[in-house]
Residue, then its C-alpha position, 0 to 999 in steps of 0.5 A: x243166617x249167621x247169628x252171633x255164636x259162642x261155641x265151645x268145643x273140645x280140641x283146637x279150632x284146627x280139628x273143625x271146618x272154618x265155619x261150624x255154625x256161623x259167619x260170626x261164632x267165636x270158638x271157646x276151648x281149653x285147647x285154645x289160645x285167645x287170638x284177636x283180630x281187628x278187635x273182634x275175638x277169633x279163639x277164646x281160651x276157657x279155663x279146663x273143667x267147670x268155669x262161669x261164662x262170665x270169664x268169656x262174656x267179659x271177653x266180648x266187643x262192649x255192647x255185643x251179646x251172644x245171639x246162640x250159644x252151642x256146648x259140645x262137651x263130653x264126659x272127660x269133663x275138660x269143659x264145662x260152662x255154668x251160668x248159661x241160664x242169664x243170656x237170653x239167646x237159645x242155648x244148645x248142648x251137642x252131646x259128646x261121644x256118649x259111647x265110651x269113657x266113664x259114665x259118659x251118658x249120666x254125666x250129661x244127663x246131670x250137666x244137661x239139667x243143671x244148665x237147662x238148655x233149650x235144645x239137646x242134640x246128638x251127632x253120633x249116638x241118637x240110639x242114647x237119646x231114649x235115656x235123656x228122654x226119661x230123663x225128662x227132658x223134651x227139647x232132643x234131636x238128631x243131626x248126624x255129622x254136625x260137624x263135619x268137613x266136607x272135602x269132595x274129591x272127583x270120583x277116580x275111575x282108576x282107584x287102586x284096587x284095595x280096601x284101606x282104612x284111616x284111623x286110629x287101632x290103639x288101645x281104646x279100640x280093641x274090637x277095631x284092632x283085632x278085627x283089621x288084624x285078623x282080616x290082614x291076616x287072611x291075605x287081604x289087600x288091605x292097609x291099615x294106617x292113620x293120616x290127617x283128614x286132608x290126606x285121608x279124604x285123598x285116600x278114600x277117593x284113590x282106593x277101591x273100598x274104605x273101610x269103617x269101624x265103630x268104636x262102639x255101635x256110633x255113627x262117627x264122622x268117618x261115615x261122611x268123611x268117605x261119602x264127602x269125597x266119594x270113596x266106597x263106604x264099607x262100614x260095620x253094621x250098626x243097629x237102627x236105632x243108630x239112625x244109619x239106615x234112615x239116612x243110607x241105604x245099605x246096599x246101594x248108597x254104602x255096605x256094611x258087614x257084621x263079622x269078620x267073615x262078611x267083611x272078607x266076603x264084601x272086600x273080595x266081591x266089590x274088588x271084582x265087580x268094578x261096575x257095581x262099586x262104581x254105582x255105589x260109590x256114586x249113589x253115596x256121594x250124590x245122597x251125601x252132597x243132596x241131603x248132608x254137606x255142612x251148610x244144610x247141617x248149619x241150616x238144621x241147626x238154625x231151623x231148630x234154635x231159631x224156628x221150632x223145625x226139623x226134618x222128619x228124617x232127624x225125627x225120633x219118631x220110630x216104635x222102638x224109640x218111643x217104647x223106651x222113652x215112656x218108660x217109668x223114669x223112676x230107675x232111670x239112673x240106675x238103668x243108665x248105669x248098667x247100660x253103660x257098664x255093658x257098653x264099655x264090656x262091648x267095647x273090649x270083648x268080641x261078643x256080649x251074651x245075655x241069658x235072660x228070662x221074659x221079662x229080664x229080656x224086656x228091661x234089657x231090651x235098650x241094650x239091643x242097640x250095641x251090635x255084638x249083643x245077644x240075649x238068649x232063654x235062660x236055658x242056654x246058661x250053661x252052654x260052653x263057650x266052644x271054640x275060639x271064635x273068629x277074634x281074639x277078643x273075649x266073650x262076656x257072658x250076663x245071667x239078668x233075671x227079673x224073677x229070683x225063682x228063674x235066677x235061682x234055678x240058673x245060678x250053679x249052671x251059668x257060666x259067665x263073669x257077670x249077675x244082673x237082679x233086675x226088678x225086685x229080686x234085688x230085694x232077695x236077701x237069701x239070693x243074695x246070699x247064694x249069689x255071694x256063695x257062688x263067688x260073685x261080688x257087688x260092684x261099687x257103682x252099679x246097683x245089683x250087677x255082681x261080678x265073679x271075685x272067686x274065679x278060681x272057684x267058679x273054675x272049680x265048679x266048671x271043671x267038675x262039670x266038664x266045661x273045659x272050654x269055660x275054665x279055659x275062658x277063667x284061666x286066660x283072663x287069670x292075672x296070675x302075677x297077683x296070685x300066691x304060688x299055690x293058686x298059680x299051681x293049682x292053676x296049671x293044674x287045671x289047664x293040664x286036665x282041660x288038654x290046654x297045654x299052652x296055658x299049663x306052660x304058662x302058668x308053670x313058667x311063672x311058678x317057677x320063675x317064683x320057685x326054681x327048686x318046685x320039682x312038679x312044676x318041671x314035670x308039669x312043664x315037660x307034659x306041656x312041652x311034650x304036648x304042644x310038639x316043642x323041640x325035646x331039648x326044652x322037655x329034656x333040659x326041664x327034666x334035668x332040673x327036676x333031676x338036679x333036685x331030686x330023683x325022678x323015678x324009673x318013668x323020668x329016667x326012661x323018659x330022660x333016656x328018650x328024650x336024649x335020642x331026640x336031641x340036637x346036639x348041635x343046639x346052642x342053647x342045649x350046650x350052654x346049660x349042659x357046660x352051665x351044669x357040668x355035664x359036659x367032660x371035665x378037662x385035666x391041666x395035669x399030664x396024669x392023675x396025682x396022689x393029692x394030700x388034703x390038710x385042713x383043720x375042719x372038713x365038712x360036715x364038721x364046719x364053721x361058716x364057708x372055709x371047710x366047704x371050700x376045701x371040700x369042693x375043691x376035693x370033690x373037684x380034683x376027684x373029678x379030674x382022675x386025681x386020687x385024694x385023701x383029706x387028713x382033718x381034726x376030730x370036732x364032733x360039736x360042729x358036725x352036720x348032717x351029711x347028705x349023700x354027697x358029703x358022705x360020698x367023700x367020708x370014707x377018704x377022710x381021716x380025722x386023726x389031726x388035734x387041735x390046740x383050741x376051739x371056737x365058742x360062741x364064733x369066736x377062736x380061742x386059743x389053748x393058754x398052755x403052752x406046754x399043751x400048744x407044742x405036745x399038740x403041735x408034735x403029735x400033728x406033725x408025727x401024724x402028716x409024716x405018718x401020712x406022708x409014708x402010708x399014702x406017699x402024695x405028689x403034692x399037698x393041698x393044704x387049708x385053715x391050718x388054725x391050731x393044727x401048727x407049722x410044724x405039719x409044713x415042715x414034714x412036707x417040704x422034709x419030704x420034698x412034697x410040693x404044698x400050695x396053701x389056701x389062705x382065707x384069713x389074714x392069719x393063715x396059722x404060721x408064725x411071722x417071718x416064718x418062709x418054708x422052702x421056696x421050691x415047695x410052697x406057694x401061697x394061694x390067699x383068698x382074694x387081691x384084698x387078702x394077699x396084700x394084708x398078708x404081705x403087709x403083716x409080714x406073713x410068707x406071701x413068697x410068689x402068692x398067686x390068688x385062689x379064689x374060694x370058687x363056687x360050685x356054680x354048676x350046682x347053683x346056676x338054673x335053667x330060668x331066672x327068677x322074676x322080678x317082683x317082690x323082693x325075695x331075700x335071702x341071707x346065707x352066713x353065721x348069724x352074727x353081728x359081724x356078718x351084718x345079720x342086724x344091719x339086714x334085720x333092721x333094713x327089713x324094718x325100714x322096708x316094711x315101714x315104707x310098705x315094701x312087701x318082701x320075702x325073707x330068709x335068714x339062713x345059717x348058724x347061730x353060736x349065740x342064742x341070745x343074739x338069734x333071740x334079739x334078731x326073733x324079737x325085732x322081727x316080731x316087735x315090728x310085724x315082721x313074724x311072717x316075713x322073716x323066717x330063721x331056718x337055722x344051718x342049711x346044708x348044701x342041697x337046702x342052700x341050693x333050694x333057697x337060692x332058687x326061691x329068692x332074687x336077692x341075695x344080702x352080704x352085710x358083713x362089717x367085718x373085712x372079709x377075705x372073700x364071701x362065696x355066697x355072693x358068687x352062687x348068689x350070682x350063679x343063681x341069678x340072685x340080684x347082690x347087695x353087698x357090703x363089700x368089704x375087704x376081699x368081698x369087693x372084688x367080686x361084685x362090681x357097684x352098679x355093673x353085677x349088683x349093688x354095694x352100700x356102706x357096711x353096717x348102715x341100714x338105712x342105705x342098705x333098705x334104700x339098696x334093695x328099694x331101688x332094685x324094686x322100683x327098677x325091675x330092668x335095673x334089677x333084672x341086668x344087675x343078676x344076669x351080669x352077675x351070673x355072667x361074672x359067678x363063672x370067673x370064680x367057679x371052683x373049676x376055674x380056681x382047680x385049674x389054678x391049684x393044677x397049673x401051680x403044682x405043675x409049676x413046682x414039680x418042675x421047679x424042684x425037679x430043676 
């Protein structure tokens, strides 16, 4: 019988057997193109989605009419015909896959009804069919493997002795994936690959086992495929509702296993009993080749359209089916909706567990079909999960009740993600309320199912009543990069307390990804490292970053002490954080400690922006190396800080005994307008050095911002024929014009490339200058992780004023947030006019920014540190030409992504598009775009501050003290020539 057919179908012709239903069927898909042949169509292309027939009718030979049409369609809804209800033929909708995709079994209920086809069948999910039933239709059947190819392969008496399976492991088959993973694991010979059909057939006659997996409790195609070509099915065991068993027989025609453990046991029996393999093997070939090839499948289907018949093993006659299809149809969909919420949870988790009262497991009982589902009593609700079971999948866990009381009494002991209200306690406002109360949320498209929103709450709950083993199901599904620090925190916290160490490391890693300065996150770390037998140099390393932070106490000391018997000192990764951090002896140029008279107009913690901190690390360096050092400074009490301790280390070899000659307001220098003022000052200062010179007789002077200090303190110094290397970090460095001191004591040391050509080119004594680059203290800086790449975390870290591009940055942020970038930002530094900090304030908030955006004021060293450590970007927008901008380089040590302005000297230290990113000073708009791009380029983001951290080391302050050495070394034997 070869009837006129349309059948349209999913996927290209050449995914299906030549002949599907007819000798005279024209295969219509979306997948398809049209081809003709002698004038009759082969293939017909159908637009995607729902479309009228009539774009195929109009297609036919004139005068003929389809004499059956057949619809296989799925919930992808990619192809679906209307208007099936003109023609005259019979008309029969095969369901698609109705085990997975989004509502895949309600979507073919309502398609079903609204073309009203003659006949319904199911090749893979006769266990759904109940559904469709209730649903009031009466027309249903079952074919199993419909559309199959048949490709028989003779029966190989040498096949190679392995289990093999052909198919897909991808993310829409977790259970698959981690089941054949987990038994390759256990040193079974077994292959895992993917092949097209008429390879795979080849390759199920030529092994000794070929496995099956459902994707979720289906009887797929891959069941005849193995049987059709005479291989060894071994396949998951299915329910009977699959129909699987009215068709095969376990046992004897094919084999089937239920975990993990029965699988292994089944390969490695039936791999040593060749004998009872063969026989299984050829009673499932020959049932197969009996009752299934794709002419008697053909020959079904025409029974069925054409004369009302169909064999009694396609029957959905059994007890079970009969029971759910004559249940009240009225909650039919809301039923269908739960039922397919839970079939996708099984999909994706190992097992599916109910705790249900008696009549909750009644209305549950059409989920009894999916394999790995259980439905327990009520008063197992709050059983821990135990151990890991045997994949690495989760465990869902259900609460379904049918009576409010029953579900009442269990709510505070279940522990699980998932409440069910079956029957009319739904209708319980006062449940419903504690139901909310204990943290769970209705969902949107199923009716009274709620899922736990609070988890961190449950969490809470369960570790009070000590059951770790649920708090540590909660904290392994946790996504914790969407959680606030604290929660993270507090996360860690909780995994600690339940021994799971391994996830306490994972959470602290991320919190200190966030804030690399949060000491009790290193702690924690350590305990974790500790306990899970990591290699001590990790513990170690985190304790030292706690330390670097603040003290650790006498148990942290002698622990640190333990820790660092146990080291290998060989270790690479050990070495470079060591050296990273200044550990590791510091080397000396000079072939003695020198006496080294420091001179500078302001040294900290009297300073205004970088400079007065650059001499100070400096100092603090040639201390380091054995020099002895002695800072003569002016008096400015207005600008002093508060001195940590490692300022005030330095303080007792500071005098401040040098005058000025004007001072800085609002920022700015101003000048003395006396000039009888500017030389008495001038004098005395130059009495002071030589005062110095005589009570403290240095080698060599290292002189700074000699800013209203005067020149004349340069000629008591070469008078007495000691060596002066000068720091220059401004284009006015505070000598006269065409003044040269002698060339055999004095060398200019300028800021920066940009900085010694505007000297030269002002006609400043730039005799030999050699650059000293301000140099940071990248040892203090530089952390042992990098920060993540998230939500940008801003940091700016100069004077607030406008010529430092504070409102360039504020503005920036504005246009950021316009555009619904989430960020971070901290505006550290002085602010000499508080007008301009108000209009900055005010901005902010105008715009909504007042959380955003905070203004800490002045940070001093160890503040300036803790900020770097919990930012990711750091903003230099200066309009100004700088002379150099050191905050970019321990922005870079820190592992700060930079965005600079790079003007004048700032350019040379951050390389566009290599370290970090320039754009046009003063332009907000291309600086927002800047920092925009980094957001939606994480990778980008990420490699422009590890080469920037890489690049910070050229300009550390060790590597310009070597500078400063190798010049006095230079000049003591220049002049002693």
């Amino acid at each position: 019988m070869n009837p006129f057919t349309l059948f349209f179908c999913l996927g290209p012709k050449s995914n299906y057997r030549s002949v599907l239903v007819s000798e005279e069927e024209i295969f219509c898909s979306p997948d398809e193109e049209e081809l003709i042949q002698n004038g009759r169509p082969i293939t017909l292309a159908t637009p995607e989605g729902r479309f009228s027939i009539d774009c195929i009718l109009e297609k036919l030979p004139a005068g003929k009419e389809p004499e059956l049409v057949v619809v296989k369609t799925d919930a992808s809804a990619r192809l679906m015909p209307v208007g099936l209800e003109r023609l005259s033929c019979p008309k029969v909708l095969i369901l698609g896959d109705t085990h997975h995709l989004p509502a895949p079994i309600s979507f073919l209920i309502d398609y079903a009804k609204s073309e009203r086809f003659d006949i319904i069948l199911s090749d893979h999910d006769r266990h759904h069919l109940h559904f469709f039933k209730r649903s009031g239709f009466s027309n249903i059947y079952w074919i199993p493997g419909l559309n199959y190819n048949l490709r028989p392969r003779p029966l190989s008496m040498d096949a190679k002795k392995q289990a093999i399976f052909v198919g897909q492991t991808g993310a829409y088959h977790p259970y698959r994936r981690a089941l054949f993973e987990k038994a390759k694991g256990l040193d079974l010979p077994l292959e895992v690959r993917t092949a097209p059909s008429e390879v795979a057939v080849t390759l199920y006659s030529k092994n000794a086992i070929s496995l099956n997996c459902s994707l979720n409790g289906d009887l797929n195609l891959r069941v005849f495929e193995i049987l059709g070509s005479g291989g060894l099915l071994l396949t998951d065991r299915l329910s009977e509702d699959s129909g699987l068993y009215r068709i095969f027989e376990d046992g004897k025609e094919i084999l089937s296993y239920l975990s993990l453990c029965e699988l292994r046991e089944k390969i490695v029996y039936y791999l040593e009993h060749e004998e009872e393999r063969l026989a299984i093997r050829q009673a499932g070939f020959d049932k197969l080749r009996a009752n299934h090839t794709p002419a008697i499948k053909r020959r079904q289907l025409m029974d069925l359209a054409f004369n009302g018949k169909v064999e009694s093993e396609l029957m959905l006659d059994d007890t079970r089916f009969i029971s759910l299809a004559s249940r009240d149809a009225r909650d039919i969909m809301k039923d269908v909706a739960l039922y397919q919420f839970i079939q996708d949870e099984h999909r994706r988790s190992s097992k599916v567990v109910f705790y249900a009262d008696a009549s909750g497991a009644v209305e549950l009982s059409s989920a009894r079909d999916l394999p790995r589902l259980e439905i327990h009593d009520l008063d197992r609700c709050d059983e821990d999960f135990g151990a890991e079971g045997e994949l690495s999948l989760p465990e869902v866990r259900f609460l379904a009740c049918a009576d409010a009381n029953s579900l009442r009494a269990s709510l505070e002991s279940f522990v699980g993600r998932y409440i069910v209200l079956l029957g009319s306690s739904g209708q319980d406002e006062e449940l419903l309320a504690e139901i909310s109360h204990a943290g769970f949320v209705a969902t949107e498209n199923v009716p009274n199912l709620f899922v736990l929103d609070d988890c961190l709450l449950a969490a809470q709950r369960w570790l009070g009543a000590g059951k770790n083993a649920a708090v540590a199901r909660i904290l392994e599904t946790l996504d914790a990069d969407r959680l606030p620090l604290e929660t993270i925190c507090q996360a860690a916290g909780w995994a600690i307390a339940i021994k799971r160490f391994d996830l306490s490391k994972h959470f602290l890693s991320i919190c200190l990804s966030i804030d690399r300065s949060l000491t009790t996150a290193y702690f924690g770390m350590v305990e974790a490292l500790i306990n899970l037998g990591d290699l001590p140099e990790e513990a170690y390393m985190h304790l030292m970053e706690a330390r670097r932070f603040e003290p650790i106490g006498e148990d942290g000391e002698a622990l640190l002490k333990e820790l660092e018997a146990r080291l290998d000192t060989s270790s690479y990764r050990l070495k470079t954080y060591l050296d990273s951090i200044g550990m590791n002896p510091v080397c000396r140029r000079l072939d003695r400690p020198a006496r080294i008279l420091v001179l500078t107009n302001l040294f900290p913690p009297q300073e205004l922006g970088g400079y007065g901190r650059k001499m100070w690390e400096f100092t603090r360096e040639l201390r380091r190396r054995g020099h002895v050092v002695k800072i003569l400074s002016a008096d400015v009490p207005s600008l002093n800080a508060e001195a940590n301790e490692e300022v005030a280390a330095l303080d007792e070899h500071v005098e401040r005994r040098l005058h000025l000659f004007g001072e800085w307001s609002s920022g700015l220098a101003r000048i003395s307008s006396s000039q009888e003022e500017i030389l008495r000052v001038t004098n005395e200062n130059h009495g002071v050095v030589k005062e110095m010179i005589d009570a403290f007789e240095p080698d060599f002077c290292l002189m700074g911002n000699i800013d209203f200090i005067g020149y004349l303190i340069v000629e008591a110094l070469t008078e007495a024929s000691i060596p002066i290397v000068h720091c220059i970090g401004n284009p006015t460095p505070g000598l006269p014009k065409g003044y040269r001191p002698s060339a055999s004591f004095y060398r200019s040391g300028p800021a920066s490339e940009f900085l010694s050509k505007a000297l030269s080119n002002d006609d400043y004594p730039v005799s030999r200058p050699e650059v000293l680059y301000p140099g940071a203290r990248i040892d203090d800086f530089i952390r042992l992780k990098d920060p993540a790449f998230d939500v940008p975390r801003i940091a700016f870290a100069s004077i607030l004023m406008p010529y430092k591009g504070a409102d360039t940055l504020v503005d920036a942020l504005i246009l950021l947030h316009e555009n619904g970038i989430h960020f971070q930002a901290t505006m550290a530094g002085y602010a000499s006019d508080d007008d301009y900090l108000n209009v900055l304030k005010s901005k902010a908030r105008s715009s909504g920014l007042g959380d955003s955006i905070v203004f800490p004021g002045l940070l001093d060293r160890k503040e300036l540190i803790r900020l770097f450590a919990r930012s990711n970007i750091l903003v230099f927008p200066s309009i100004v030409d700088e002379a150099f901008g050191i905050t970019q380089v321990e922005g870079m040590a820190s592992g700060l992504a930079v965005v600079t302005s790079a003007t004048g000297g700032a350019s040379e230290v951050v390389r566009d598009g290599v370290d970090g990113l320039h754009f046009e000073k003063g332009d907000a708009c291309d600086l927002a775009m800047k920092i925009a791009s980094l957001v939606a380029d994480p990778e980008a983001w990420a490699r422009y501050a590890k080469n920037g951290q890489d690049r910070s080391k050229q300009f550390s302050v060790s590597a310009t003290v070597d500078t400063i050495e190798r010049m006095f070394e230079g000049m003591q034997v220049s002049a002693l020539a």
